[in-house]
Backbone as a printed PyTorch tensor [residue, N CA C, xyz], in Angstrom:
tensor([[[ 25.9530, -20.4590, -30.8080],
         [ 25.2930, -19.9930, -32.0210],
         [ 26.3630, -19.5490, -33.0060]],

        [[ 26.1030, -19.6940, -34.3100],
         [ 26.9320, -19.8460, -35.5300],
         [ 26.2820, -18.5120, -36.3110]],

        [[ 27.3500, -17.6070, -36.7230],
         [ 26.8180, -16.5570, -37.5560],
         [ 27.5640, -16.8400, -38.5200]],

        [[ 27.1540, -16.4190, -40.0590],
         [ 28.4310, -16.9840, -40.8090],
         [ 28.0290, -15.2590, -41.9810]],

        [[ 29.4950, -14.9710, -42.5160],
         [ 28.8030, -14.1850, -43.3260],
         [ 30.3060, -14.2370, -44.6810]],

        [[ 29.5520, -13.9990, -45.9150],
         [ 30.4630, -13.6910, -47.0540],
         [ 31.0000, -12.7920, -47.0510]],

        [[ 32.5540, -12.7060, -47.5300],
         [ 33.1550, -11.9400, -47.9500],
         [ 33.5530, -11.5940, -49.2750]],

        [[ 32.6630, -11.1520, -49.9080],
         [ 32.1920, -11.2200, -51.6020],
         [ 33.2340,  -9.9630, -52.3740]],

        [[ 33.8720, -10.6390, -53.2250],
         [ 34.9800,  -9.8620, -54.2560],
         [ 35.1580, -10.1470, -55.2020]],

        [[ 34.4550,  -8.2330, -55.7810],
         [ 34.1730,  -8.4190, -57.1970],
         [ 35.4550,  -7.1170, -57.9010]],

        [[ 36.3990,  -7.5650, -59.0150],
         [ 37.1300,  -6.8790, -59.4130],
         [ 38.4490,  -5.8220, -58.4000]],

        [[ 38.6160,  -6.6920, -57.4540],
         [ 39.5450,  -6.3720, -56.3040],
         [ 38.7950,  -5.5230, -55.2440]],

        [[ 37.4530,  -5.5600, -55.0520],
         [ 37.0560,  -4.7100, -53.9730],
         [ 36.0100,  -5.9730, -53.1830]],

        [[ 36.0580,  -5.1550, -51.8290],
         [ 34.7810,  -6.5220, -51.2920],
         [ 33.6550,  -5.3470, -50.9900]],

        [[ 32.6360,  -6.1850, -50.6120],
         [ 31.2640,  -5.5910, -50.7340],
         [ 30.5940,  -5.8360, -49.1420]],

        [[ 30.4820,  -4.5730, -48.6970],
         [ 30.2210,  -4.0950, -47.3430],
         [ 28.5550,  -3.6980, -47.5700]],

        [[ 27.9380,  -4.1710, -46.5990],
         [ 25.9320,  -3.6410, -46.3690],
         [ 26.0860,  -2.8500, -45.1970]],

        [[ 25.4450,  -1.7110, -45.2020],
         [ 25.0180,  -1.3870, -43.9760],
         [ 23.8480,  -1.5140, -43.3330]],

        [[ 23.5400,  -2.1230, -42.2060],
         [ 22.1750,  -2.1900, -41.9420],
         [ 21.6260,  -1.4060, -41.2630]],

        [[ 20.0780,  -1.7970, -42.1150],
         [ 19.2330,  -1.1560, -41.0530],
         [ 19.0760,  -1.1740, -39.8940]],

        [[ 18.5480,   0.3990, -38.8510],
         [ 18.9660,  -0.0380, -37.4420],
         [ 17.2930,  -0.8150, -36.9180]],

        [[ 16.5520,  -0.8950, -37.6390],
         [ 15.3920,  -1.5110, -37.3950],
         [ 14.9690,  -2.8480, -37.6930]],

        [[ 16.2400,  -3.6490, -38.2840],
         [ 16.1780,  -5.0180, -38.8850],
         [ 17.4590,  -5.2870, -37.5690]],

        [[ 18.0370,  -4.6600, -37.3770],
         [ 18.4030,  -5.5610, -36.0730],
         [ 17.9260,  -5.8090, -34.7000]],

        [[ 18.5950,  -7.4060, -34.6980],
         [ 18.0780,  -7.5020, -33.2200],
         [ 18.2810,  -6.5950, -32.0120]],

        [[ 19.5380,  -6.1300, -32.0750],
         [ 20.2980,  -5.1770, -30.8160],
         [ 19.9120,  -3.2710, -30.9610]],

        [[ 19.1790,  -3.6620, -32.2300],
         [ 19.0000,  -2.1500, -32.6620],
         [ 20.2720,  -1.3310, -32.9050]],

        [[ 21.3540,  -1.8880, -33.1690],
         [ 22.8580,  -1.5280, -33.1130],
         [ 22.7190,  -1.2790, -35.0380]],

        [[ 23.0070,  -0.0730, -35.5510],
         [ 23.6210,   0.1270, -37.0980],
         [ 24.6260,   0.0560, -37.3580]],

        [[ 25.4880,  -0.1200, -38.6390],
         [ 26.7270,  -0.1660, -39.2880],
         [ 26.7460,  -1.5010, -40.2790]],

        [[ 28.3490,  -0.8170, -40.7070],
         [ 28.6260,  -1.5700, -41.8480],
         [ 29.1430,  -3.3830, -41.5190]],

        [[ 28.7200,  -3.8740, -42.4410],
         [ 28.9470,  -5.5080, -42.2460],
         [ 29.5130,  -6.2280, -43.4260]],

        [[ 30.0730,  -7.7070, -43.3320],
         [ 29.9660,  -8.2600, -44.2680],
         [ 28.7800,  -8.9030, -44.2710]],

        [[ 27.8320,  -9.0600, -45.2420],
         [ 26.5990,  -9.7670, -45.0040],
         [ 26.6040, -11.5070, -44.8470]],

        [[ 25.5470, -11.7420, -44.4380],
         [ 25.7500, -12.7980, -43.6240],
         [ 24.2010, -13.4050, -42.6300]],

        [[ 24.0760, -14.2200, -41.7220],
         [ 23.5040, -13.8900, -40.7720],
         [ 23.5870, -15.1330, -40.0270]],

        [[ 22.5350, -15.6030, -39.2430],
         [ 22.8500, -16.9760, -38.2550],
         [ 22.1250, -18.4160, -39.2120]],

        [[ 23.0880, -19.3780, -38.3870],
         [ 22.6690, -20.7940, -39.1050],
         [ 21.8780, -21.3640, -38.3430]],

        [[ 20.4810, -21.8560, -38.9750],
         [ 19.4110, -21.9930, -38.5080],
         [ 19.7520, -24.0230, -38.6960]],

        [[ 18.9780, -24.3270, -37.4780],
         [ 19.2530, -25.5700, -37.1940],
         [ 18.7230, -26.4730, -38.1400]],

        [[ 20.0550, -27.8410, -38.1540],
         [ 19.9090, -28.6210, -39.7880],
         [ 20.4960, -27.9170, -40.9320]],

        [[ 20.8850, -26.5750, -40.7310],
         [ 21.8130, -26.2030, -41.8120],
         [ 23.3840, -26.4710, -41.5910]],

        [[ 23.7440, -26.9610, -42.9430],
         [ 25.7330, -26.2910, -42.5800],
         [ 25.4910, -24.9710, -43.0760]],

        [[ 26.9380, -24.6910, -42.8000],
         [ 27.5640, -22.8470, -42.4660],
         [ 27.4080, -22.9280, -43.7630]],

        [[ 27.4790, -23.5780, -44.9910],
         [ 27.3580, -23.0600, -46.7460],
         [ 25.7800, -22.7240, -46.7550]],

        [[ 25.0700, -23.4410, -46.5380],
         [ 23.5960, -23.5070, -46.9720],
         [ 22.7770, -22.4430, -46.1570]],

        [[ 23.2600, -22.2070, -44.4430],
         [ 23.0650, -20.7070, -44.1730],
         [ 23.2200, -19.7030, -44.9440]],

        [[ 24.6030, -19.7060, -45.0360],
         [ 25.1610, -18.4140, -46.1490],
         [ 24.9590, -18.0700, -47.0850]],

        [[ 24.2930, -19.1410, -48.3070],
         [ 23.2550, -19.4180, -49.3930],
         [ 22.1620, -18.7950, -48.9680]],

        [[ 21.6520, -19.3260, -47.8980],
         [ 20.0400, -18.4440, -47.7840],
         [ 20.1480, -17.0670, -47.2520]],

        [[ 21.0210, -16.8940, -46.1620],
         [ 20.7940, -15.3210, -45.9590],
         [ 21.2930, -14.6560, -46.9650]],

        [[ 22.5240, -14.9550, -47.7760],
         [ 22.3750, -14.2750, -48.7360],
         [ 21.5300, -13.1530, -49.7240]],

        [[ 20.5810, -14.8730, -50.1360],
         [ 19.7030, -14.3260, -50.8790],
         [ 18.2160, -13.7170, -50.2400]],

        [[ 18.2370, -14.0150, -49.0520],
         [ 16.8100, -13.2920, -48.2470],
         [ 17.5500, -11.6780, -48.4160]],

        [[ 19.0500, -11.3300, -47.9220],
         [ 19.1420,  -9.9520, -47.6490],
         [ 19.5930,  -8.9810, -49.3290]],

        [[ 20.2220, -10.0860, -50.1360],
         [ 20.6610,  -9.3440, -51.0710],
         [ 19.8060,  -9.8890, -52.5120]],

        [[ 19.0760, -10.6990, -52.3930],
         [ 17.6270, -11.2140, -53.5100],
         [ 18.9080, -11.7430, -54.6670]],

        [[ 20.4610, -12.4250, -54.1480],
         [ 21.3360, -12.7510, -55.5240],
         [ 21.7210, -14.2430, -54.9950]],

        [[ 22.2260, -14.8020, -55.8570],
         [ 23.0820, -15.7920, -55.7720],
         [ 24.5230, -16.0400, -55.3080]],

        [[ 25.1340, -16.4150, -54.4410],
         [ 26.9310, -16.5080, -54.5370],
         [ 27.4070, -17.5810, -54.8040]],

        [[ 28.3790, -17.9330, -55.0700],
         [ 29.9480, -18.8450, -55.1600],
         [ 30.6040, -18.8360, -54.2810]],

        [[ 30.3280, -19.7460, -53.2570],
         [ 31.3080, -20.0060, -51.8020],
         [ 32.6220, -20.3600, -52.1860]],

        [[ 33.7540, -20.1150, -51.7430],
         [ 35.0730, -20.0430, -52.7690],
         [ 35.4240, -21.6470, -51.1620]],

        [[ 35.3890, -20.7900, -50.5280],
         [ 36.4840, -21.3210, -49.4100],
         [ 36.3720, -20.5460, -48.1610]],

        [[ 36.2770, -21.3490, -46.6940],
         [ 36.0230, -20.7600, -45.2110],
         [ 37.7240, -19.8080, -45.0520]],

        [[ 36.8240, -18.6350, -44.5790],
         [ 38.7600, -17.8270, -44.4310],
         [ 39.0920, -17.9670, -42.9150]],

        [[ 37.9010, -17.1780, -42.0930],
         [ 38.4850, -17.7500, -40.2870],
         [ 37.1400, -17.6890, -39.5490]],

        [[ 37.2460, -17.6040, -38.0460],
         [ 36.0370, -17.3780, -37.2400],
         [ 36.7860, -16.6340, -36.2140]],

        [[ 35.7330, -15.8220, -35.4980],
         [ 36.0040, -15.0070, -34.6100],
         [ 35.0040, -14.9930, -33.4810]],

        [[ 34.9050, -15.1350, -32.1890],
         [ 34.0170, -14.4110, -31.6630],
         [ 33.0150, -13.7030, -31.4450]],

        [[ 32.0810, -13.2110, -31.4800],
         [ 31.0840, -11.9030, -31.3770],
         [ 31.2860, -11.4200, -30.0510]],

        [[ 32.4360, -10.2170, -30.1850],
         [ 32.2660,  -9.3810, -28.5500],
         [ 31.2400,  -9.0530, -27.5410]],

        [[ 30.1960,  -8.5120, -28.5120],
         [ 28.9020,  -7.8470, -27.7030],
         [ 28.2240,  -9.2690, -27.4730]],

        [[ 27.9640, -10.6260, -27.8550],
         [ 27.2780, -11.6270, -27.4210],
         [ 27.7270, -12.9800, -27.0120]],

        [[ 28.1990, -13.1990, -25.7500],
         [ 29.0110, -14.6720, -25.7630],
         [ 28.1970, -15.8240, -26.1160]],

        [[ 29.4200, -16.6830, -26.7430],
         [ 28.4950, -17.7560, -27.0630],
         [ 28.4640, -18.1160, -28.5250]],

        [[ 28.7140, -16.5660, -28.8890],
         [ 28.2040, -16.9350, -30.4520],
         [ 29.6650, -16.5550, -31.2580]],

        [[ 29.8590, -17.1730, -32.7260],
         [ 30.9180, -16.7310, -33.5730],
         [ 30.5830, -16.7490, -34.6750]],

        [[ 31.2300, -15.5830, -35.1660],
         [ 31.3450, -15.6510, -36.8950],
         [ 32.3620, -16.0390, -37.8220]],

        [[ 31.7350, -16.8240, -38.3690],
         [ 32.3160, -17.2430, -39.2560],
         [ 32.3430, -16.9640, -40.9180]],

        [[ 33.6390, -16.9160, -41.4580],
         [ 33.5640, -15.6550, -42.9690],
         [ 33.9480, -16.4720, -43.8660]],

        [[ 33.3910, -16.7000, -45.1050],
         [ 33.8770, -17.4840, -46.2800],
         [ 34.0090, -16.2350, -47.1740]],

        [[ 35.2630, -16.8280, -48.0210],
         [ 35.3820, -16.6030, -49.3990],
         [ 34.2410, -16.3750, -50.4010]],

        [[ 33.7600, -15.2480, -51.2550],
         [ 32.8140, -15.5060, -52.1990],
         [ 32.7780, -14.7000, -53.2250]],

        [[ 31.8910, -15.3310, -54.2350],
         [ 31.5650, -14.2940, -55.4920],
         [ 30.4680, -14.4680, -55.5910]],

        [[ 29.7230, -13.4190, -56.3810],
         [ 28.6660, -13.3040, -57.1360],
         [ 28.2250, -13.6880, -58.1670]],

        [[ 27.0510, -14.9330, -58.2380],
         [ 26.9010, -15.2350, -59.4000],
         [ 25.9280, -14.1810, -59.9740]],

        [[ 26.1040, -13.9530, -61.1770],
         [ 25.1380, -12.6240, -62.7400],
         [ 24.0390, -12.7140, -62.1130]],

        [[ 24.0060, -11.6270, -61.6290],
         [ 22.5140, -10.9350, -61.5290],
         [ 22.2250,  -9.7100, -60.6890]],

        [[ 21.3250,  -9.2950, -60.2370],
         [ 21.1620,  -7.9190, -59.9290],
         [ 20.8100,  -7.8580, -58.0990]],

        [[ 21.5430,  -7.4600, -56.9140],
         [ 21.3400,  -6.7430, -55.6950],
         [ 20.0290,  -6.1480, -55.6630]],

        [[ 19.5520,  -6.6170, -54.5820],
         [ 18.0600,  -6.0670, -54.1070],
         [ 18.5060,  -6.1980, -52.8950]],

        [[ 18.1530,  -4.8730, -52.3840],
         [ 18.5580,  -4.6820, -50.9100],
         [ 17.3680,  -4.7700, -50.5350]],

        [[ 17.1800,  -6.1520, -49.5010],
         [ 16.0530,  -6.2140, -48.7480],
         [ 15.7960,  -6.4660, -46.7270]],

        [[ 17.8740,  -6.2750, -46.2390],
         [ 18.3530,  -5.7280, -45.0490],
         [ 18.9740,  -4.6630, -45.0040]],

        [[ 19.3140,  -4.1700, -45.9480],
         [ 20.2860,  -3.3610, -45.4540],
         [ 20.1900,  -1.8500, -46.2230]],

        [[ 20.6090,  -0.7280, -45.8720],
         [ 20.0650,   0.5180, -46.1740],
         [ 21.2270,   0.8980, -47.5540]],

        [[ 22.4970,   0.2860, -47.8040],
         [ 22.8140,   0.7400, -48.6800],
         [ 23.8730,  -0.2280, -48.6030]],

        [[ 25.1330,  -0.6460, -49.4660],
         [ 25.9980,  -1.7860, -50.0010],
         [ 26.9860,  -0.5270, -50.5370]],

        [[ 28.1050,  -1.3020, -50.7480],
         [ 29.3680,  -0.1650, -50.8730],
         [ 30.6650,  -1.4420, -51.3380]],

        [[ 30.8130,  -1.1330, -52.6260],
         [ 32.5430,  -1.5350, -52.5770],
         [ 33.4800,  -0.8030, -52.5630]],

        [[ 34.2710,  -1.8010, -51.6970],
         [ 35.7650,  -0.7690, -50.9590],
         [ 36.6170,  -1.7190, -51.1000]],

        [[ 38.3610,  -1.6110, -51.7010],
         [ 39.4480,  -1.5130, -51.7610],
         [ 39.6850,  -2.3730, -50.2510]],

        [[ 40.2460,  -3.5440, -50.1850],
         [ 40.3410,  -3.7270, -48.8750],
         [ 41.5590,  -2.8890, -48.4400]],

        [[ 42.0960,  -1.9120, -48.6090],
         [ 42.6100,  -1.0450, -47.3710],
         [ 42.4760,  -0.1760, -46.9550]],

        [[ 41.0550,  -0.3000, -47.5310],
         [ 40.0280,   1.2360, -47.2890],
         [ 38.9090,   0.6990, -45.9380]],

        [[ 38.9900,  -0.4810, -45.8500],
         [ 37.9080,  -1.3780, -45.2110],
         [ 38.1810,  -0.8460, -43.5620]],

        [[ 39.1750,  -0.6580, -42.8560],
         [ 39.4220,  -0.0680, -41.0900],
         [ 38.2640,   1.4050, -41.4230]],

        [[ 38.1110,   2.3370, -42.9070],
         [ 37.7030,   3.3080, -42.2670],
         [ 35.9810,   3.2430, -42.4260]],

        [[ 35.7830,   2.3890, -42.1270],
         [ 34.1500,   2.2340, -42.1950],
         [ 33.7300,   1.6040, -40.7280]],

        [[ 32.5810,   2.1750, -40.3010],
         [ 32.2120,   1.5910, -39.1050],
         [ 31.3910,   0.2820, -38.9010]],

        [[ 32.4460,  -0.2170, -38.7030],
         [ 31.8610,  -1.4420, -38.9560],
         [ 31.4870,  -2.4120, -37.8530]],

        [[ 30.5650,  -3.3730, -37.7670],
         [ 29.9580,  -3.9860, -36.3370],
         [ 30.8610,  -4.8510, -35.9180]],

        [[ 31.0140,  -4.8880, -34.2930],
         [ 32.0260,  -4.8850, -33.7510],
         [ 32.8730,  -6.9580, -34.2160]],

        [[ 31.4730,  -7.5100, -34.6650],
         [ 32.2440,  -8.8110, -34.9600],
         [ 32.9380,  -8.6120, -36.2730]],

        [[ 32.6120,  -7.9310, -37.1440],
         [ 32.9160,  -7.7680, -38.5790],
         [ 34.2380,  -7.1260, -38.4800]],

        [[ 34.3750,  -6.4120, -36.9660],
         [ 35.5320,  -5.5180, -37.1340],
         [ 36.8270,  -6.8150, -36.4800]],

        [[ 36.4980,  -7.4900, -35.7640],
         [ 37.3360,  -8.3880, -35.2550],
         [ 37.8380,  -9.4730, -36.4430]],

        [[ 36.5310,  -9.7580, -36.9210],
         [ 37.2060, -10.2510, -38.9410],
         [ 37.8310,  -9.5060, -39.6930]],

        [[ 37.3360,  -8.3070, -40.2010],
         [ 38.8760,  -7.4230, -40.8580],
         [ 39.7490,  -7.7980, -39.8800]],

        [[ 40.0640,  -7.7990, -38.7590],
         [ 41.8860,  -7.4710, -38.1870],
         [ 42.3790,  -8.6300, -38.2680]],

        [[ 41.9740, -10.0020, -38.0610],
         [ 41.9600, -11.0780, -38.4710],
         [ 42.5760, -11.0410, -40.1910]],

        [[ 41.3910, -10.5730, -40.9090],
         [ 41.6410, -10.8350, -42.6810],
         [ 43.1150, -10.2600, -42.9130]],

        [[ 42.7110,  -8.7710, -42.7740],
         [ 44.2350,  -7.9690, -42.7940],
         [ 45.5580,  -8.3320, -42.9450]],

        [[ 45.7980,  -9.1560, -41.7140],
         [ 47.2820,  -9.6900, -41.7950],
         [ 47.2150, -10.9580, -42.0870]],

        [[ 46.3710, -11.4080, -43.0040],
         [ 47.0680, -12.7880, -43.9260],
         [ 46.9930, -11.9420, -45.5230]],

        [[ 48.3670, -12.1100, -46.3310],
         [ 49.1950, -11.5780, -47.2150],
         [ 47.3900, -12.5390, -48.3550]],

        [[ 46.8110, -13.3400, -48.2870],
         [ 46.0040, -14.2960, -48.7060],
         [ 45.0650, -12.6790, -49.1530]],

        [[ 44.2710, -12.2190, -48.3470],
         [ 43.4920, -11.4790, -48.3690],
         [ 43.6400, -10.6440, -49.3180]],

        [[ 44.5420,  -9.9080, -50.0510],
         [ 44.7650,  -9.1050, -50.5640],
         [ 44.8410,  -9.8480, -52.2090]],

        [[ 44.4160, -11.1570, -52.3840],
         [ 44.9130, -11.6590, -53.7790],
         [ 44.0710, -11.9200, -54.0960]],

        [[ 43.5830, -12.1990, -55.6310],
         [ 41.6890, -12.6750, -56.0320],
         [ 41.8180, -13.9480, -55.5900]],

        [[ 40.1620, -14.3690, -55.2350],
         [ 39.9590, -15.6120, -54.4870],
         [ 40.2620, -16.7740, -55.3910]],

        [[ 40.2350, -16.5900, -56.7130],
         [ 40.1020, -17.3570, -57.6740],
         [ 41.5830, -18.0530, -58.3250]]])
């Protein structure tokens, strides 16, 4: 199973959701890049297009795939993180309890779910991460 989620950066910060602990499957809370699983007959863009807009009611700009990782707590499955922006328009949080931009070297101090956290340490040490996507 394929999870894929954006890593959306707007004006040098990326944009972290926290979810609800009642919209997850594991009942597990914290901070994420949003995202969710690719439902069969989709590619990893056209997933990421729709959960997008089911969790955040916006549009994005897939820039470019950055890496994939694992999911610790579930074998079997990986996430996978693209590059993105926001196309004009307005966030409606309809997963997640609140959204936050952070400075990526502010990003280790947020608790973040344990695949999301294996993508920051991943993002971190490519010198790439730290430059606009554009």
């Amino acid at each position: 199973m394929i999870v894929v989620a954006a890593v959306i950066r707007k004006k040098g910060k990326i944009l972290l959701a926290e979810r609800r602990r009642e919209d997850s499957e594991s009942f597990v809370s914290g901070w994420e890049f949003p995202g969710g699983k690719v439902e069969s007959g989709e590619t990893l863009e056209q997933a990421l297009l729709r959960e997008i807009y089911e969790e955040l009611g916006i549009q994005i700009r897939i820039l470019r795939q950055l890496d994939s990782v694992d999911i610790p707590e579930k074998p079997g499955f990986e996430l996978t993180a693209f590059a993105a922006e926001l196309v004009p328009g307005c966030l409606k949080l309809k997963a997640h309890r609140q959204i936050c931009w952070v400075k990526p070297e502010h990003l280790p101090e947020f608790d973040l779910l344990p695949a999301d956290r294996e993508m920051l340490k991943k993002l971190l040490k490519k010198s790439s991460f730290y430059q606009p996507w554009s």
